[in-house]
Residue frames as a rotation matrix with the C-alpha (Angstrom) as fourth column:
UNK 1
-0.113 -0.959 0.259 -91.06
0.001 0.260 0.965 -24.72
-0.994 0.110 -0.028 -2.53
UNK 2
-0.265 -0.187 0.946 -92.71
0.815 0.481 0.323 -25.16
-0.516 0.856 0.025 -5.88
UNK 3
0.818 0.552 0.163 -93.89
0.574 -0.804 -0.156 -21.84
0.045 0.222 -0.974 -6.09
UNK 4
0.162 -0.948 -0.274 -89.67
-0.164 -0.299 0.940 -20.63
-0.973 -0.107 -0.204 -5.04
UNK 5
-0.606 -0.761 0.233 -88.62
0.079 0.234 0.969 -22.67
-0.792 0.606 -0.082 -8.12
UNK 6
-0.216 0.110 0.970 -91.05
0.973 0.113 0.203 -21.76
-0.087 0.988 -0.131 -10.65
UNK 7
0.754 0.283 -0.593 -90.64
0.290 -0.953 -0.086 -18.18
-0.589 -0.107 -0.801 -9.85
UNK 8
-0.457 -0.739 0.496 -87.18
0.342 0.369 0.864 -18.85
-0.821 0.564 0.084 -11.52
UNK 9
-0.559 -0.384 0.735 -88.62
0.719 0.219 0.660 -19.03
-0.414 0.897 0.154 -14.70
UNK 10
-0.050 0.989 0.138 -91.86
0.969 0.014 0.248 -17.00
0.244 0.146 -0.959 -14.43
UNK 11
-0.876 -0.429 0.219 -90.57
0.368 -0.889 -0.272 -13.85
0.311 -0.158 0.937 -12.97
UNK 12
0.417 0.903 0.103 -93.24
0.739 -0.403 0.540 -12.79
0.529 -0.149 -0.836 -11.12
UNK 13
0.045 -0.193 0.980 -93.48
-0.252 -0.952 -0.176 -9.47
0.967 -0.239 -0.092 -9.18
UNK 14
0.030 -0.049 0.998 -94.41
-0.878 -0.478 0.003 -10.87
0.478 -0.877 -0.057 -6.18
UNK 15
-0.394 0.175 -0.902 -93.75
0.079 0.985 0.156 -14.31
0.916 -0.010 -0.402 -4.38
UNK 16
0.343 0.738 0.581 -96.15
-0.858 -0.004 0.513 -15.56
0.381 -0.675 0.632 -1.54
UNK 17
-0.289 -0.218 -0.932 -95.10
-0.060 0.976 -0.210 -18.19
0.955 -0.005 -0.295 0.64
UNK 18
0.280 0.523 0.805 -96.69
-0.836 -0.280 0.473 -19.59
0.472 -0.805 0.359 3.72
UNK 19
0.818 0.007 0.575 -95.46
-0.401 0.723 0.562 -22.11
-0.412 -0.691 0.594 6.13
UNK 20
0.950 -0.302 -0.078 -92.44
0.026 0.326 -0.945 -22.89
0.311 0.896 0.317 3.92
UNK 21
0.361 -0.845 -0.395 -88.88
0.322 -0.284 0.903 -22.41
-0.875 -0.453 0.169 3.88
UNK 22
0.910 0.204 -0.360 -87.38
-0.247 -0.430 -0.868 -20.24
-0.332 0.879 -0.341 1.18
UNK 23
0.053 -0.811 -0.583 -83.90
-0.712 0.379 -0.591 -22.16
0.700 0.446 -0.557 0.65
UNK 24
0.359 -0.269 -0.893 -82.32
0.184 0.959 -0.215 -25.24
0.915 -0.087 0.394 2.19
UNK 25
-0.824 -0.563 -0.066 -80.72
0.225 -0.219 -0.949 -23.94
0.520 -0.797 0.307 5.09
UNK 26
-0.308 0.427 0.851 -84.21
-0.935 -0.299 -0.188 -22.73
0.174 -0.854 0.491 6.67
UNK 27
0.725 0.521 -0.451 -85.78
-0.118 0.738 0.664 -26.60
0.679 -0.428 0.597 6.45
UNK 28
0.542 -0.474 0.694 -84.65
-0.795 -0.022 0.606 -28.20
-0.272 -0.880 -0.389 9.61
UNK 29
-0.233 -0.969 -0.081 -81.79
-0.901 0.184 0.392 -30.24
-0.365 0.165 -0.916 10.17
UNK 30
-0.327 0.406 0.854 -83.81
-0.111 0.881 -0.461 -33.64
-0.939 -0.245 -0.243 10.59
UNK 31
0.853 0.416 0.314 -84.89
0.171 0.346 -0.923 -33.28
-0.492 0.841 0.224 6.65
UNK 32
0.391 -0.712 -0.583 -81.62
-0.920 -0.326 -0.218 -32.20
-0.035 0.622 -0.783 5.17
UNK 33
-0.334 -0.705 0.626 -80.56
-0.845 0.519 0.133 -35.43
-0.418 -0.484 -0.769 7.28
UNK 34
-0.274 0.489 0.828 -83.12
0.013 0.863 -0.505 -37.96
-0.962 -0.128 -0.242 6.09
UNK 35
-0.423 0.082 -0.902 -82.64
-0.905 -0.088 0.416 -37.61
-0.045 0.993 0.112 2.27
UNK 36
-0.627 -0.067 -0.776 -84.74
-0.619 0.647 0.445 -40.35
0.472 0.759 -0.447 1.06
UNK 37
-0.931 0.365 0.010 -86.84
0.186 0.497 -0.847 -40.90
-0.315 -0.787 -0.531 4.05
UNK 38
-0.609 0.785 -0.109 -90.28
0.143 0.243 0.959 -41.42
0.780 0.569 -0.261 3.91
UNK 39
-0.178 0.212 -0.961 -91.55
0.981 0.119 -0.155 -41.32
0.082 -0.970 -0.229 7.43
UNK 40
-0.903 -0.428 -0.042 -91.90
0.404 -0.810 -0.426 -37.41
0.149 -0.401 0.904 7.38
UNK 41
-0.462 0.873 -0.155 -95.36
0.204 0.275 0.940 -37.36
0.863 0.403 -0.305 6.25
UNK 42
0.719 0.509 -0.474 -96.70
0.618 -0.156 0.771 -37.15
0.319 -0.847 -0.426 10.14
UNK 43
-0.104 -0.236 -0.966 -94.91
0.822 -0.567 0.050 -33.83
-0.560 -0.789 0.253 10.81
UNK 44
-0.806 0.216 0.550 -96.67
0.132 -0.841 0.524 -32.13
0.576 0.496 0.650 8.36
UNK 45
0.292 0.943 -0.160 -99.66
0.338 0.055 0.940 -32.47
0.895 -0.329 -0.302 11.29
UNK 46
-0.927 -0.364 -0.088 -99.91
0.287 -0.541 -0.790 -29.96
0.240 -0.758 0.606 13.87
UNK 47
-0.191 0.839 0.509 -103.42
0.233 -0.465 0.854 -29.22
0.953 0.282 -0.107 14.00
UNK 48
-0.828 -0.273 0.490 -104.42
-0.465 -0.154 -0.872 -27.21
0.314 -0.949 0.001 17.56
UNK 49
-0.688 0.145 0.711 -107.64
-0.675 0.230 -0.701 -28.26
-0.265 -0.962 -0.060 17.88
UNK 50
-0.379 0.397 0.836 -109.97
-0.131 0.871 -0.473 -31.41
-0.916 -0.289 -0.279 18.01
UNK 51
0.570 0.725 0.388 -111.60
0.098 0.408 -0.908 -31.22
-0.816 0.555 0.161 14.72
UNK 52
0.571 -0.605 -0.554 -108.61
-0.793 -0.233 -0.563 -29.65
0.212 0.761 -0.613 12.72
UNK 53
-0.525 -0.703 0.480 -106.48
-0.736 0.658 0.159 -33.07
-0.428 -0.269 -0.863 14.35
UNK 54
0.210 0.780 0.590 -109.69
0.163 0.567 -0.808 -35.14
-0.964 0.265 -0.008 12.49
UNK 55
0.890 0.413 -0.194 -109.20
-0.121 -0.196 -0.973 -33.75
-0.440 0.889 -0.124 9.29
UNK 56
0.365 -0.890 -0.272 -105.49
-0.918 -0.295 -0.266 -33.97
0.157 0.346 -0.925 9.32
UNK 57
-0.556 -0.656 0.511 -105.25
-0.423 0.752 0.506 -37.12
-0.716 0.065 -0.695 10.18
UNK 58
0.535 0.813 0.230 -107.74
-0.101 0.332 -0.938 -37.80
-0.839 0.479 0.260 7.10
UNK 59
0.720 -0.089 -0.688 -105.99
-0.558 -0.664 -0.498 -36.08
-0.412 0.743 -0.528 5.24
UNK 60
-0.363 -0.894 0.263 -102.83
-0.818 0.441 0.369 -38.34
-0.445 -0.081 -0.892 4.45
UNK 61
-0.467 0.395 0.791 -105.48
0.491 0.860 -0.139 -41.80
-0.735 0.324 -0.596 3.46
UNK 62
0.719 0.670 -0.187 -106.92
-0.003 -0.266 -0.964 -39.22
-0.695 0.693 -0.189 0.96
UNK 63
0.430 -0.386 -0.816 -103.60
-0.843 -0.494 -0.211 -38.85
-0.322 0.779 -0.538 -0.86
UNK 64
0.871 0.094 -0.482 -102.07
-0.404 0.694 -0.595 -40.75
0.279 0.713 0.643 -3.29
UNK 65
0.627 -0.777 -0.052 -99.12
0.396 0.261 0.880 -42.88
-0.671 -0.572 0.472 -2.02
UNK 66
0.207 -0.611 0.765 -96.98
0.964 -0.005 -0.265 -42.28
0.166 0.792 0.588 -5.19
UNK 67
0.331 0.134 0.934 -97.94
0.052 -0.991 0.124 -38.06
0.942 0.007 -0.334 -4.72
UNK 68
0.980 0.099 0.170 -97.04
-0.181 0.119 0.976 -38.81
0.076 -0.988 0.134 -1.27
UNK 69
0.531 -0.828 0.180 -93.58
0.486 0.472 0.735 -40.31
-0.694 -0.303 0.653 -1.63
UNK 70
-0.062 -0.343 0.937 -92.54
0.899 -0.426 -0.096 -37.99
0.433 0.837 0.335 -4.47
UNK 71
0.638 0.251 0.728 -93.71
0.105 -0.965 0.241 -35.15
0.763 -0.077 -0.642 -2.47
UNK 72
0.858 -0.514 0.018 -91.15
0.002 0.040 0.999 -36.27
-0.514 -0.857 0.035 0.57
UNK 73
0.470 -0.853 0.228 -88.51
0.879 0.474 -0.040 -37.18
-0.074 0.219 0.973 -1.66
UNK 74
0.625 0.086 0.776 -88.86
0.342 -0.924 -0.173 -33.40
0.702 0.373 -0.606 -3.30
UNK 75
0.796 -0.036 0.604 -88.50
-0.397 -0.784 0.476 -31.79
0.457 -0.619 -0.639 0.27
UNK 76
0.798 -0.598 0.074 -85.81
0.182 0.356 0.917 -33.87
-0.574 -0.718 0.392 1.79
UNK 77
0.134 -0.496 0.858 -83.87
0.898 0.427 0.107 -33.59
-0.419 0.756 0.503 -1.73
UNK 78
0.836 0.394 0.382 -84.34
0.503 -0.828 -0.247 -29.88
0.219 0.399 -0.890 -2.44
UNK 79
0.276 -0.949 -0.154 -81.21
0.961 0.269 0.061 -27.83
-0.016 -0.164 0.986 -3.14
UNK 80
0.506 -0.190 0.841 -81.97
0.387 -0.822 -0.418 -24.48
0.771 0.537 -0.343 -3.23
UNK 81
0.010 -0.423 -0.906 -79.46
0.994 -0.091 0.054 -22.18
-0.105 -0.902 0.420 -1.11
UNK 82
-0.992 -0.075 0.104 -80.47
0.101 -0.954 0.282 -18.68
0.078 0.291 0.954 -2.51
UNK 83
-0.285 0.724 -0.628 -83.04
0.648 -0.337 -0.683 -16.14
-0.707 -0.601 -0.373 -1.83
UNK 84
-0.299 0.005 0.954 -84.96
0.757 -0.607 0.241 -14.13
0.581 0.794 0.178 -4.51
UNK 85
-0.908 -0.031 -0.419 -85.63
0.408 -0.305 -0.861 -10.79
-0.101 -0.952 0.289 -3.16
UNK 86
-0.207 0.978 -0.016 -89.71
-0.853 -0.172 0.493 -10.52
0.479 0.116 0.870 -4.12
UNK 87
-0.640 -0.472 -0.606 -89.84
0.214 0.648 -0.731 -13.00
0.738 -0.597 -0.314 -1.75
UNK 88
-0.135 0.440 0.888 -93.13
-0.909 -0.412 0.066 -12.37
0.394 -0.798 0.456 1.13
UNK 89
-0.446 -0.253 -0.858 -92.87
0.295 0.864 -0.408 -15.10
0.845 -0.436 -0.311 3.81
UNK 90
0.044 0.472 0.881 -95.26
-0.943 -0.272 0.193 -15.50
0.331 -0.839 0.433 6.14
UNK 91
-0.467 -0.184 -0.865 -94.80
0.299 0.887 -0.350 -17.90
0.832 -0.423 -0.360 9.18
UNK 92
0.710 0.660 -0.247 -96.20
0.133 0.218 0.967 -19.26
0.692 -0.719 0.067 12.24
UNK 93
0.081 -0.952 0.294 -94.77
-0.703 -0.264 -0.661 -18.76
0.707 -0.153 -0.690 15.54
UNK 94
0.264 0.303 0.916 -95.67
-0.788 0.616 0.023 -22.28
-0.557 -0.727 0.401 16.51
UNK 95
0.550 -0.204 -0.810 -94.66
-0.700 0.416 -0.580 -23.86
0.456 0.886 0.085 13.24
UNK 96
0.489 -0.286 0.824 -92.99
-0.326 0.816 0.477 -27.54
-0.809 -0.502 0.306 14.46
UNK 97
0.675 -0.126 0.727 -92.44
0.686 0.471 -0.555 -28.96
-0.273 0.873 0.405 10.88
UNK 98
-0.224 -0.827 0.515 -90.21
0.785 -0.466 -0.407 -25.70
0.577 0.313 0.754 9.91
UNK 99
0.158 -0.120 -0.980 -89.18
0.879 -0.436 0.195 -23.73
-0.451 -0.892 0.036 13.26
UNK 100
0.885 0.230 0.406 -89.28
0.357 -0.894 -0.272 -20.06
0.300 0.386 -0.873 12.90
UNK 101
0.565 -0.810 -0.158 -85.94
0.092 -0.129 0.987 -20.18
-0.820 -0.572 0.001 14.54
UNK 102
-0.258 -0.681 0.685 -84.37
0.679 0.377 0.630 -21.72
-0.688 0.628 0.365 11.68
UNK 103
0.396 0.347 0.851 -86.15
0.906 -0.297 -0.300 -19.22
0.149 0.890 -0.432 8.93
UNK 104
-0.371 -0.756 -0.540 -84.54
0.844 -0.516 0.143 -16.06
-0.387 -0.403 0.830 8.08
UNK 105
-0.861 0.033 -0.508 -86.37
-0.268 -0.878 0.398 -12.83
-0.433 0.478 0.764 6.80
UNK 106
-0.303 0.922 0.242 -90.12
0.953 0.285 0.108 -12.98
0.031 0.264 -0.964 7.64
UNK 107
-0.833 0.160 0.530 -91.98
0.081 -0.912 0.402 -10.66
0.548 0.378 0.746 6.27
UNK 108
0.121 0.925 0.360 -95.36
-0.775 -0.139 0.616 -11.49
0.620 -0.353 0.701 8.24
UNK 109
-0.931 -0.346 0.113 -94.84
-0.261 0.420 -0.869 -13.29
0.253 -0.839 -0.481 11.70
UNK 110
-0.014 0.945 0.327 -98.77
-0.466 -0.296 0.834 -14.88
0.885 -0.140 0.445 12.56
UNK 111
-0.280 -0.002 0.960 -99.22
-0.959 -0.041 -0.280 -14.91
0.040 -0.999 0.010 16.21
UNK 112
-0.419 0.020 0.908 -100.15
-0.429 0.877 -0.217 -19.22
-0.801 -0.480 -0.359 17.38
UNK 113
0.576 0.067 -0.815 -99.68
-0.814 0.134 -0.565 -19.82
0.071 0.989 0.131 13.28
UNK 114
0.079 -0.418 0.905 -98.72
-0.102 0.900 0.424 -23.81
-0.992 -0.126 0.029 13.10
UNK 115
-0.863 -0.500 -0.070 -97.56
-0.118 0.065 0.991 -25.47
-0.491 0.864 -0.115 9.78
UNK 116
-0.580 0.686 0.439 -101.29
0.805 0.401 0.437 -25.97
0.124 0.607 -0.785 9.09
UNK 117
-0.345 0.230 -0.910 -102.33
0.432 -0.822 -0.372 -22.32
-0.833 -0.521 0.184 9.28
UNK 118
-0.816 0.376 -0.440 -103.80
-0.567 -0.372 0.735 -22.21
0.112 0.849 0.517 6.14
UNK 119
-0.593 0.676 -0.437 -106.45
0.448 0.728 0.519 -24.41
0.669 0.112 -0.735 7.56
UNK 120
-0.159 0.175 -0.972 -106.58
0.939 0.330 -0.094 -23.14
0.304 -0.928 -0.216 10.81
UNK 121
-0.319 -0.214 -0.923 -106.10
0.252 -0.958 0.135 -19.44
-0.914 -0.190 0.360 10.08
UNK 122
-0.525 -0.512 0.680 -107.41
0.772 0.051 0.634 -18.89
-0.359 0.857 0.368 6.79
UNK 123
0.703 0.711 -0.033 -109.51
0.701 -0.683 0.205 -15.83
0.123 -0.167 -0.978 7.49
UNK 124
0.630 -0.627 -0.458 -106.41
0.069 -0.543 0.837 -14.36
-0.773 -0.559 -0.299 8.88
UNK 125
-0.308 -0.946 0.102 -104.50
0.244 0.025 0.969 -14.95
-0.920 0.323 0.223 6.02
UNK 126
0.124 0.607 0.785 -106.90
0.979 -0.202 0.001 -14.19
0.159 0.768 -0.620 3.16
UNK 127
0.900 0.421 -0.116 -106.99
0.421 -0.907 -0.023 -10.86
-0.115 -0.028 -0.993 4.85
UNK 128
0.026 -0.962 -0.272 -102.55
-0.016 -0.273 0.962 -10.41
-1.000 -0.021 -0.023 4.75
UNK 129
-0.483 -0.376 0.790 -102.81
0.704 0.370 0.606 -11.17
-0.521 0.849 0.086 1.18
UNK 130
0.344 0.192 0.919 -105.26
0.836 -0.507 -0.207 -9.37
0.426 0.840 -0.335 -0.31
UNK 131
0.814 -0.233 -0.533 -103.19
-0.108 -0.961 0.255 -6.35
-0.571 -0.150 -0.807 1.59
UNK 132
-0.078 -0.879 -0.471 -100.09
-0.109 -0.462 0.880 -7.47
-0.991 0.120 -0.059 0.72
UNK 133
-0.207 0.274 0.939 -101.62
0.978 0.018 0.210 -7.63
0.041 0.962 -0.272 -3.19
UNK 134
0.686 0.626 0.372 -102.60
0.717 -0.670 -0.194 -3.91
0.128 0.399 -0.908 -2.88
UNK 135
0.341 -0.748 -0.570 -99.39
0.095 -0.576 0.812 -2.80
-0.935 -0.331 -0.125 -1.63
């Protein structure tokens, strides 16, 4: 999301996003609904297996509450409803936290890719990028 809105100003050539949503309308309903909630925090954890569910649930006592509650407000509060079109969206098709139903115009579908597929996949995805960087 912060990489959407400071593309705004930065013009880059190309935008990368992973696990994301690229305007308001792809997050699901349940954040659009809960402006101001806090509680969302445990559905950013999907992890499939036993040691990636160890580190994610670490992960959350490592962060700062303040960075934590600023980082929910952001996403529940977030108004974009436009698409640039350098735009490259890559999603999971297991993604819970932001359904692939709800997301329009993926460029890179990754086969049992959850919202934490940059942990869990990041071999797989190192290797989509540096193609789509040589394209």
């Amino acid at each position: 999301m912060l990489a959407l809105e400071m593309s705004e100003l930065l013009k880059p050539e190309k935008v990368i996003i992973i696990s994301s949503a690229k305007n308001r309308n792809e997050l699901p309903f349940k954040y659009r609904f809960m402006r101001g909630v806090a509680p969302l925090a445990q559905l950013i954890f999907e992890p499939g297996s036993k040691k990636e569910r160890e580190t994610c649930k670490a992960m959350p006592k490592n962060k700062n509450k303040k960075f934590m509650k600023r980082s929910v407000n952001m996403i529940v509060n977030w108004e974009r409803k436009t698409n640039s079109s350098n735009i490259i969206h890559i999603h999971g098709d297991n993604d819970n936290t932001i359904p692939i139903k709800r997301i329009k115009n993926i460029s890179f579908c990754v086969k049992n890719g959850f919202h934490m597929m940059a942990i869990t996949k990041g071999n797989e995805l190192n290797k989509l990028i540096n193609k789509i960087l040589k394209e």
